[in-house]
C-alpha positions in Angstrom: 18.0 53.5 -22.3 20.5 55.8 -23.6 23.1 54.4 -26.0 27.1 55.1 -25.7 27.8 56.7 -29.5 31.6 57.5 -28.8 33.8 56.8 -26.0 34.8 60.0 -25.3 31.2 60.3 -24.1 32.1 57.7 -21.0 33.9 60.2 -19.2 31.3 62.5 -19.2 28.7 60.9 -18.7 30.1 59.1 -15.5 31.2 62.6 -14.0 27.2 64.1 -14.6 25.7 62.4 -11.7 23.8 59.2 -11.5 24.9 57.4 -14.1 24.5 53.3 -14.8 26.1 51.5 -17.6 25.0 48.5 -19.2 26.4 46.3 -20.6 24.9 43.7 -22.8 25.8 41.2 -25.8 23.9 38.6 -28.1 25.5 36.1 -26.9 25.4 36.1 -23.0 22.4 33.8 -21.6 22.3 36.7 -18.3 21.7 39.6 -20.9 18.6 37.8 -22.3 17.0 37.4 -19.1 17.6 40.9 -17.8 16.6 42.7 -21.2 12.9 42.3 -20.5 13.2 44.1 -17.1 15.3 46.7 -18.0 12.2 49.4 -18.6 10.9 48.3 -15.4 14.5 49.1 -13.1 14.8 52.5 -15.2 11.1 53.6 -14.2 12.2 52.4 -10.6 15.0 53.9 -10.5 14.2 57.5 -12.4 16.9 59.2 -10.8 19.2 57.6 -12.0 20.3 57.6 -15.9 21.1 54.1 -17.6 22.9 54.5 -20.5 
């Protein structure tokens, strides 16, 4: 997974195509669960770019 360095980056990267953002924190109980899995939905979904 790609990371976000600047926000000006946003804006392109959600006009180049196939783009999915995510969002996670320390402190949210959801993002722990869904960290592990993450590899797994990006080699699912390999069109797509997660950043």
């Amino acid at each position: 997974m790609e990371k976000l360095k600047e926000l000006d980056q946003f804006k392109e990267l959600r006009d180049s195509g196939k783009t999915v953002f995510v969002f996670m924190t320390g402190w949210c109980p959801d993002c722990h669960y869904i960290r592990p899995f993450m590899p797994e939905v990006e080699d699912r979904f390999a069109d797509f770019r997660f950043v």
